[in-house]
C-alpha positions as CSV (number, residue, x, y, z in Angstrom):
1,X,5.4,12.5,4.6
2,X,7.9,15.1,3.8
3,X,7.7,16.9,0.4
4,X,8.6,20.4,-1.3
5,X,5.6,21.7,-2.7
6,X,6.0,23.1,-5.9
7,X,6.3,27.2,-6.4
8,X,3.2,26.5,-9.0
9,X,0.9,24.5,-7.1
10,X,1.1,26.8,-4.1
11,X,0.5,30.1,-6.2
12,X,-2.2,28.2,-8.5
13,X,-3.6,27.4,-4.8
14,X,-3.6,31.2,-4.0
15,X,-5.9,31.7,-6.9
16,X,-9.2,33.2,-5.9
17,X,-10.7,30.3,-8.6
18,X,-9.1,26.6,-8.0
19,X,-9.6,23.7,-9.8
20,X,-8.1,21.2,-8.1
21,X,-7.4,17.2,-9.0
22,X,-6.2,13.7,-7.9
23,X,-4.4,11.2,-10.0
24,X,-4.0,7.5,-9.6
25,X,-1.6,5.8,-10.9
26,X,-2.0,1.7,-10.3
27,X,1.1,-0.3,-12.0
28,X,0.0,-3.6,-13.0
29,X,2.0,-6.3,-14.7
30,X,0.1,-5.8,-17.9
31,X,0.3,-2.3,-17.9
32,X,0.1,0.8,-15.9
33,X,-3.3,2.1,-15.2
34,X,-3.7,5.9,-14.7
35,X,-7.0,8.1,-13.9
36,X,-7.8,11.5,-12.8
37,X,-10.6,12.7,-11.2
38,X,-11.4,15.0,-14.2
39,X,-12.8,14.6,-17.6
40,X,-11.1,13.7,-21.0
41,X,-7.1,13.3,-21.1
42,X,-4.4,14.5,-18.9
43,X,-0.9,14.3,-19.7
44,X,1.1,14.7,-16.1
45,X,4.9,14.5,-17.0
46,X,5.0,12.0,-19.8
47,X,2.2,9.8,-18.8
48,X,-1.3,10.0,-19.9
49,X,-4.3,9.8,-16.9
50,X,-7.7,8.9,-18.7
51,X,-10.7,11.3,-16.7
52,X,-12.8,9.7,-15.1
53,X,-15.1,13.2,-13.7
54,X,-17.0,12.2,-10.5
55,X,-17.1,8.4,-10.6
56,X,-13.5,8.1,-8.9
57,X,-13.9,8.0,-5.5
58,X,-10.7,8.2,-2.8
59,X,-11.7,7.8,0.7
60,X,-8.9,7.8,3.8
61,X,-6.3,10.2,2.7
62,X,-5.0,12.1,5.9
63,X,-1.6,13.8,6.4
64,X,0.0,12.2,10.1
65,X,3.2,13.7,11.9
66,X,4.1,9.9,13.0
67,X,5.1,6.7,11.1
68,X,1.8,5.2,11.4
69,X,0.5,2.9,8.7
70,X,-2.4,4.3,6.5
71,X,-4.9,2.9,3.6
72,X,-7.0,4.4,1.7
73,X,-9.9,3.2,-0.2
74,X,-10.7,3.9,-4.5
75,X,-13.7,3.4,-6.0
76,X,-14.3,3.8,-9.2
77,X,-18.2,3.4,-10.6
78,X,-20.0,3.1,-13.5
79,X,-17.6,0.3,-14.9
80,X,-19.1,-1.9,-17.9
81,X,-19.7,-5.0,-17.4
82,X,-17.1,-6.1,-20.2
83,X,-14.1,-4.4,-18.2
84,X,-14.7,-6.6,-15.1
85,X,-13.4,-9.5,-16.4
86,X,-9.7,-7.6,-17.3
87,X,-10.4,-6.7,-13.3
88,X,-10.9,-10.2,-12.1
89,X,-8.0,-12.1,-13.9
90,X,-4.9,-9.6,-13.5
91,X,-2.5,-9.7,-10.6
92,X,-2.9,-6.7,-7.8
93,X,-1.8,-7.8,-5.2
94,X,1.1,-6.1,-3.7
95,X,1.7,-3.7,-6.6
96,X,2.8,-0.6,-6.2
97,X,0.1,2.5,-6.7
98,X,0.5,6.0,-6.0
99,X,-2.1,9.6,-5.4
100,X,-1.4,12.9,-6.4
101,X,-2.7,16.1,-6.0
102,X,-2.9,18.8,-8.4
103,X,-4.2,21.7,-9.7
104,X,-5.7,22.2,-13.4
105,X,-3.7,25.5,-13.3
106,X,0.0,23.6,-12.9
107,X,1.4,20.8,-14.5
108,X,3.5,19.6,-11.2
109,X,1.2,17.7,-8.7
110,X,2.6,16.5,-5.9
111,X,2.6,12.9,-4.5
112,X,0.1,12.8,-1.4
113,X,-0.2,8.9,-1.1
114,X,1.8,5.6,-2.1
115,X,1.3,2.2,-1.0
116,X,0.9,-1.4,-2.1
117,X,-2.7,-2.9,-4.1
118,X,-4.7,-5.4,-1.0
119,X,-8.0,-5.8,-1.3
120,X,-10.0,-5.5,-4.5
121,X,-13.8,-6.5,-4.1
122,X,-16.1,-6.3,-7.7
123,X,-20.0,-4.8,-7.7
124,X,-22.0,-6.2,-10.5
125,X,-24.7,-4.3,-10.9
126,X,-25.6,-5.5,-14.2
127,X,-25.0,-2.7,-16.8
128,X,-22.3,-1.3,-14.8
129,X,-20.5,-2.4,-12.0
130,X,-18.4,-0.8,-8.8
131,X,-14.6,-1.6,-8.3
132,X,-13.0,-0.7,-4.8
133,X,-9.5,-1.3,-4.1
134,X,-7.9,-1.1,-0.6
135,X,-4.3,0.4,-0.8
136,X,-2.1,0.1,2.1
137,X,0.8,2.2,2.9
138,X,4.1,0.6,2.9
139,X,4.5,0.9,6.6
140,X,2.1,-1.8,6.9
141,X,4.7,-4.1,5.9
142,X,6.4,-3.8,9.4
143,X,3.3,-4.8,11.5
144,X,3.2,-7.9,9.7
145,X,4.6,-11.2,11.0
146,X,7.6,-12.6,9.0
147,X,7.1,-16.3,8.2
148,X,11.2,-16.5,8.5
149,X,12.8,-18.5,10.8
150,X,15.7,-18.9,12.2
151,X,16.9,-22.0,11.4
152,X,19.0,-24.1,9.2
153,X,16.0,-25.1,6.3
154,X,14.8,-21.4,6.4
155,X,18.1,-20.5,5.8
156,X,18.7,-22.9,3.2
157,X,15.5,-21.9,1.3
158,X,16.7,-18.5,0.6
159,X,20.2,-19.0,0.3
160,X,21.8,-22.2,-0.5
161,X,24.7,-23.7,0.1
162,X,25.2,-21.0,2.8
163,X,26.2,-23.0,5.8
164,X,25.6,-20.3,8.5
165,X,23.4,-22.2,10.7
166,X,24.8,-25.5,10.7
167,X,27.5,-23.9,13.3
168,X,24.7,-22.7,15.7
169,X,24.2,-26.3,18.1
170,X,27.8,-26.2,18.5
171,X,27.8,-23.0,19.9
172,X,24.4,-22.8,22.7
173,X,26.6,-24.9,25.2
174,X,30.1,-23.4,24.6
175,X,32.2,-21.4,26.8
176,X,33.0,-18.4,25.2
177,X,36.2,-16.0,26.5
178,X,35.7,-12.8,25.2
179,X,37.9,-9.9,26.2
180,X,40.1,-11.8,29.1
181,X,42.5,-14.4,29.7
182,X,41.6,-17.8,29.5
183,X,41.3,-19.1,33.3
């Protein structure tokens, strides 16, 4: 991914001390959801990121020259037992969540991942439990298979009353002069 880094982050990175963070933002329908991998309260632009030290875990970030498609892996542990329920019932699937990378020095991270919410699978350990959400890039999209077809119901299900396809038998057998005279 292309990005300008910010004049801050790379002198804060030049420091001979560096602090440096991630921050997950996860948007749900409910509400956004927004840690960082330090402790207490972070305010990054206008949005608040609840710390959450060492018991955020992001496996699978890598920086690639080509378009291929990436997902990385968060875990977050130490969860009560009273949160997994909120986890179980809300809709993830395919919504949106994003990874940046900052410095305690700056207030400018940058965006090093974003993608779409796949897998979540639940731990219950009994006291506490351990959350771990798959996040695939968005390229991943184009690997899929599209459950479109071309034909005249597909067609219809999307847009109706659109009578594209109805024109489409007539056409396979037809001779078509294109460019020349008729003979």
């Amino acid at each position: 991914m292309t990005r300008s880094t910010p004049v801050s982050l790379l002198t804060a990175l030049g420091q001979p001390e560096v602090y440096p963070f991630y921050a997950v933002e996860m948007l749900f329908d409910s509400a956004p959801v927004r840690f960082w991998t330090g402790y207490g309260e972070r305010t990054i632009g206008v949005d608040t990121y609840l710390g959450t030290g060492n018991l955020l875990n992001i496996s699978g970030l890598e920086e690639v020259n080509d378009l291929s498609s990436k997902r990385i892996t968060l875990q977050l542990s130490g969860v009560p037992a009273s949160l997994i329920s909120l986890a179980l019932q809300e809709p993830y699937k395919n919504r949106p969540a994003k990874v940046y990378f900052g410095t305690t020095d700056t207030t400018t991270p940058i965006e090093v991942f974003s993608g779409r919410m796949d897998v979540m699978d639940v731990e219950d350990g009994g006291d506490t439990s351990t959350i771990t959400l798959t996040v695939e890039s968005k390229l991943v999209r184009l690997e899929k298979a599209s459950n479109w077809r071309y034909t005249e119901g597909s067609h219809q299900s999307r847009h109706s009353g659109d009578t594209f396809f109805s024109f489409v038998a007539d056409l396979q057998d037809r001779d078509i002069v294109w460019g020349r005279e008729k003979a």
